[in-house]
N, C-alpha and C positions, 0 to 999 in steps of 0.2 A: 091608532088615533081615529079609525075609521076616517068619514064619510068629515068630519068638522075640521074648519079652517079658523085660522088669525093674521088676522091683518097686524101687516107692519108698517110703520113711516119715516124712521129713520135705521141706521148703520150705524156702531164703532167706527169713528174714524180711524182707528191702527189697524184693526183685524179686520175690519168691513161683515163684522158677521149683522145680523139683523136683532134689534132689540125691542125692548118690549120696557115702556116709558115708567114711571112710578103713576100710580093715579092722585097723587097729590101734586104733580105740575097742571092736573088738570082744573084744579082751583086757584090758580095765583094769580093775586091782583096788582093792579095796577103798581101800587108802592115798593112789592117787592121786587118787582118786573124795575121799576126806575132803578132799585139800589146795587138790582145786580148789574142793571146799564154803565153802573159810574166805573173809569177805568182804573184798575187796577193800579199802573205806575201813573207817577202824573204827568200832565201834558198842560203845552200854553192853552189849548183851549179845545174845548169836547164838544165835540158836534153826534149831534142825535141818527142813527144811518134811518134813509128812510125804506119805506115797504118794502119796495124792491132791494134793496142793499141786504135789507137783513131775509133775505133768502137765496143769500151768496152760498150758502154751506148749505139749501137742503136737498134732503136725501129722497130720491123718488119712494113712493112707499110700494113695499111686497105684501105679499100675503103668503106665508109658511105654510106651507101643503104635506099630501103624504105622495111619495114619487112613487108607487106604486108597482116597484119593479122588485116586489118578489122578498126583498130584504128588509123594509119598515124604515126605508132613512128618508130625509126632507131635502127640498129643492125651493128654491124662493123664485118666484117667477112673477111678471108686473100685473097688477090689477087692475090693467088697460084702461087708466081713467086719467087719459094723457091732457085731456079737458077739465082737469076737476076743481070745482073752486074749493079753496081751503077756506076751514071755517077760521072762526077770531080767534078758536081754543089751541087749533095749530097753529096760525101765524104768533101766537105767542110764545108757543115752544120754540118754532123757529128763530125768533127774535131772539128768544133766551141763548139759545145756542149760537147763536151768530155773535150777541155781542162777547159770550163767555171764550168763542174762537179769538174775537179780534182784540181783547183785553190782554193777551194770554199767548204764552208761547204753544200752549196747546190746544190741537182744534178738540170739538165736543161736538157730537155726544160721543162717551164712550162706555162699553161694559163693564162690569164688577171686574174682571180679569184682568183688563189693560188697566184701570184704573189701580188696582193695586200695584200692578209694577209699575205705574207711574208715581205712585206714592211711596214705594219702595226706593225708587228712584232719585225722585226729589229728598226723601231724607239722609240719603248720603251725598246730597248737594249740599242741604243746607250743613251736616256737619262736618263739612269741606271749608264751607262760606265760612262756620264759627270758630274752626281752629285756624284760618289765615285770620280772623278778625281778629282771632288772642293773641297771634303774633305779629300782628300790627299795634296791640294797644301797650302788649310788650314793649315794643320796639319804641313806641312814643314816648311809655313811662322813662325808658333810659336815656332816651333823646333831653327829656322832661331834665333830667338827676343829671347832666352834663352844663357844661358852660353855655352859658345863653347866647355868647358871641363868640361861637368857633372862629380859630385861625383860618381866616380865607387864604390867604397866602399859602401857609407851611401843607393844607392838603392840596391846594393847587401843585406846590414843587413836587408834593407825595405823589399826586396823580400823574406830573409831568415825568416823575423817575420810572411810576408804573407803567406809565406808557412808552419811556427808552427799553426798561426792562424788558416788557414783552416784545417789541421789536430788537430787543438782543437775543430772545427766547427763538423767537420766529425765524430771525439767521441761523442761531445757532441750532435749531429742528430742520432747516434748510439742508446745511451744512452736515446735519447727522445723517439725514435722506441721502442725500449725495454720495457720502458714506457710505451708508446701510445699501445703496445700490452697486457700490464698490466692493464692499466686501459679499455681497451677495452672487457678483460676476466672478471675483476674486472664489468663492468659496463652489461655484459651479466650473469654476479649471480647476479645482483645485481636486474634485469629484471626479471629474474628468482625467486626472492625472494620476489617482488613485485609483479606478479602473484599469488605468493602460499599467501603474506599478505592481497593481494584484495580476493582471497576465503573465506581465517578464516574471513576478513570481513563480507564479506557478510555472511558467516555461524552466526558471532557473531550478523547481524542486524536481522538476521532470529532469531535466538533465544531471543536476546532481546526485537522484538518484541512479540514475543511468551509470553515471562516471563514477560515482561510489558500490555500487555491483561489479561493476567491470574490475574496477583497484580491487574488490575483495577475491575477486578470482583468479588477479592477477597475482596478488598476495600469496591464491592459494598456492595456483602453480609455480610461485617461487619458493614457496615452501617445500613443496614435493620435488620440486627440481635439487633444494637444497639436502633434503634426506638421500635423494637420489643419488647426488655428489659425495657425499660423504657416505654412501653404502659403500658406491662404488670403490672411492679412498681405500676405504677398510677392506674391501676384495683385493685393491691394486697391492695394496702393502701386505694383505697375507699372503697374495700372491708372490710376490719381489720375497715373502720369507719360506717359498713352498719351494718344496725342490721338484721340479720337473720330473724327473728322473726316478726316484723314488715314488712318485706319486705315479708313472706312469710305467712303470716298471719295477712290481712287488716280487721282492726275489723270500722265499721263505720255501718250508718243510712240510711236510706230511707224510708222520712218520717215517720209513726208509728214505722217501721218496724228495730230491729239490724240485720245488717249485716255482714256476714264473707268470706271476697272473692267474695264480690258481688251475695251471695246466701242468700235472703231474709229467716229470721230465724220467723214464725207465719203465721197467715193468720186471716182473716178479709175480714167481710159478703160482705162491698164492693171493698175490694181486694181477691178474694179467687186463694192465692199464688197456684201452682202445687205440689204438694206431692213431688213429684222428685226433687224439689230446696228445698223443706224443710229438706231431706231427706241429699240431698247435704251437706249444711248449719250443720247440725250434725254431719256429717263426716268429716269435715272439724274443727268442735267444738272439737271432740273427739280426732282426731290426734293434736289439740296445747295444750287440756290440759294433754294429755300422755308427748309430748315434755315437758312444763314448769314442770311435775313431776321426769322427768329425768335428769334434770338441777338439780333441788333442792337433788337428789338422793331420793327421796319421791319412797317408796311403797306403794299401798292407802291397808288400813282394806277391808279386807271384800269383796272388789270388784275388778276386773283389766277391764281398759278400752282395748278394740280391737278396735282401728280405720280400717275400710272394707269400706270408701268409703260410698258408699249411704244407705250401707248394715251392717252399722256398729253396734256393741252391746259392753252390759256389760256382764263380765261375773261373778258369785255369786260363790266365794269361797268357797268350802265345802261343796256347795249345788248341782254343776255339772249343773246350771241353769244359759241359755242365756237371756239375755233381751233384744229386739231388739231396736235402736237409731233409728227406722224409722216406717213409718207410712204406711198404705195399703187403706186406706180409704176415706171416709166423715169425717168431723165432729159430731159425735151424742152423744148422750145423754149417752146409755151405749157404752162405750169403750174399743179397747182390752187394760186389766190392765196393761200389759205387758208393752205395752209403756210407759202408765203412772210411771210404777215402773223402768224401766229403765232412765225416766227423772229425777225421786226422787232420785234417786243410782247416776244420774251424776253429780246432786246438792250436795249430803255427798260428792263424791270425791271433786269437787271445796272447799267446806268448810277442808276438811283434808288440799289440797294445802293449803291455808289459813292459816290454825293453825301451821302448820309447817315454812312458812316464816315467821309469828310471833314468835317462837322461836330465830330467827335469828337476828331479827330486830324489835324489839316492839315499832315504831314506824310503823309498816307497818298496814294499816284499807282499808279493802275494803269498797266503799263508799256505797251498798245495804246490811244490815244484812239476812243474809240465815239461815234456819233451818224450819225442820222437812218438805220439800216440796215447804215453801216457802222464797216467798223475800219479805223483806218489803222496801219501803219506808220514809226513819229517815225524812223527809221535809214535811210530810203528815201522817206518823203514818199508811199510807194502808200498807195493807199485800195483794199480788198475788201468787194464786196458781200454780205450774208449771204443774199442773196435768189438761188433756182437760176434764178429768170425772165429774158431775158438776162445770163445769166451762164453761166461756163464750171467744169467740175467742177473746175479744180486752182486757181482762184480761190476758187469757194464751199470748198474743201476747205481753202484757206489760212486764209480766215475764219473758220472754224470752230476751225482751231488754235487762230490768237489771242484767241477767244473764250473755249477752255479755258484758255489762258496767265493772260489775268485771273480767269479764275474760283479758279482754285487762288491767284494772291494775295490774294484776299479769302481764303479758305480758311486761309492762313497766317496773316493778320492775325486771324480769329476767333478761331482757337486759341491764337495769344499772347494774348490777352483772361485764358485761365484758367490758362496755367502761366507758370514763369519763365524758359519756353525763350526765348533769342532770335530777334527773329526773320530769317528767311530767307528772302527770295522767290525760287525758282526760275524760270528758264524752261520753256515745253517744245519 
């Protein structure tokens, strides 16, 4: 814009920006000046404002400049002419503006911009004003088409019931309030009591499961206790059907040879058994015939057998003399007697067992006859000596069979004593 300036004299009254007048308000006369004077709405009487009045609304004047800081924008600043007498061309603008303010809900002057949204404005006033005006002339045409002397009375009693009604309404909103704050307090315990129900719940799933783990373990172990019982049943009753005796004391063969617990009982030139199994084989003889005479309640005369294992002996009542059940040697010719007389001593005990289940049962025979050392054979008439002292190893070793052959029939016959096996005597 350089260096040139414009003066201004009046503002927008809504935006206060500074304006710039038409030049055709700078010709109006007198006539038009009066017709814009008259007021708008009517009034009892219109009084003319004088000089002063009608310079209630004006606007000191600017002059629009260039603000010179670099960017090309404008500042309005006063044209220091706080003395200035206005000429007749502006007291009449100002008049115009002053009566156009006080005619009017709106003050003036204003710009193209505000002016539009004030006409913007007003026409969705006025077609505000016109569609309440349709429904007022509506409303009149119907008023119009109705009876010309409404019942005063009957809307009287209408509006007397409208107005019980709504004082029944207004209790009864009262009454619902009062309510609505009851179930409101009512439905905050009741929140309240459904927190404290959802704990004991959960307390109660907690514990239930607790005490439903526990039962199922308890469950188990009665389970297992019950397998357990009834194992054991099944063990107690095969037991009550096993025979001790037998089971603990296997009398059988190998080839020439009786055996007891699988400790060959002799020996033979070409089998020559180990001392320490024959030895064995004794002590094993000695502890089932002490057992079967403790059954029978049998004391033997004379003698008491000590089963010791490999180390076993008789011992000679009265006499304070051991005999030992075992062997230390060879086979020979002279022998220690001892042995020999401990085997003769263990042959009278078998024969006492004998004679004493015979008392019992006189149908009981052991199938070798025994006496004085030996045993015979009733299917051959031989007699074997139990003694190795003149004696030959596949004699003493025959003897010794049939000495286990009787022993296992007593053995059979004890055990029938306790169950209702039949009985059975083997040979061996």
């Amino acid at each position: 814009m350089g260096d040139e300036k414009t003066s201004v004299s009046f503002a927008c009254q809504r935006c206060l920006q500074p304006i710039v007048l038409d030049e055709s308000l700078d010709n109006i006369n007198i006539h038009a000046l009066a017709e814009l004077a008259l007021p708008i709405y009517a009034t009892n009487a219109t009084e003319i404002d004088s000089e002063a009045t009608s310079l209630d609304h004006f606007i000191p004047p600017f002059r629009l400049t260039d603000s010179y800081n670099g960017t090309n924008e404008f500042m309005l600043v006063s044209d220091g002419k706080e003395t200035q007498t206005f000429s007749a061309a502006f007291k009449a603008k100002a008049e115009l503006f002053d009566n156009l303010s006080s005619n009017s809900e709106i003050d003036h002057p204003l710009c193209d911009e505000c002016t539009d949204s004030l006409l913007e404005l007003m026409d969705q006033q006025l077609k505000m004003a016109e569609d309440e005006l349709n429904d007022y002339n509506n409303y009149l045409k119907k008023l119009e088409q109705t009876d010309e002397n409404p019942d005063i009375e009957s809307l009287e009693k209408e509006l007397s019931n409208l107005n019980e009604e709504e004082k029944r309404l207004i209790d009864e909103l009262t009454k619902l309030k009062r309510e609505e704050t009851a179930v409101a307090t009512e439905i905050k315990y009741q929140e309240e009591e459904k927190l404290r129900l959802d704990a004991e719940g959960e307390r109660y799933w907690r514990e239930y499961t607790k005490h439903r783990r526990d039962l199922m373990i308890t469950e188990e172990e009665f389970r297992s206790l019950e397998c357990q019982i009834a194992y054991a049943q099944s063990q107690l009753e095969k037991l009550k059907k096993t025979n001790v005796f037998n089971v603990t004391f296997h009398i059988w063969h190998a080839g020439h040879f009786g055996t007891i617990n699988n400790f060959r009982l002799g020996r033979l030139p070409s089998s020559p058994v180990d001392w320490s199994e024959i030895n064995a084989a004794w002590g094993q003889t000695a502890l089932l015939l002490s057992a079967l005479a403790r059954k029978v309640n049998l004391t033997f005369k004379k003698y008491r057998l000590v089963p010791f294992g490999n180390h076993s002996y008789i011992e000679v009542l009265g006499e304070g003399k051991e005999l030992p059940l075992y062997g230390t040697g060879g086979f020979k010719f002279f022998w220690d007697t001892k042995f020999d007389a401990a085997m003769v001593a263990f042959l009278d005990c078998l024969t006492q067992f004998k004679e004493e289940v015979e008392k019992g049962d006189s149908g009981f025979c052991l199938p070798y006859k025994m006496e004085k050392g030996k045993i015979e054979d009733s299917s051959t008439g031989n007699s074997y000596s139990i003694k190795i002292q003149f004696n030959s190893e596949e004699q003493w070793t025959k003897a010794l069979k049939f000495l286990l052959t009787n022993l296992k029939w007593g053995l059979a016959w004890v055990s029938s004593q306790f169950t209702d096996e039949k009985i059975e005597f083997p040979k061996v």
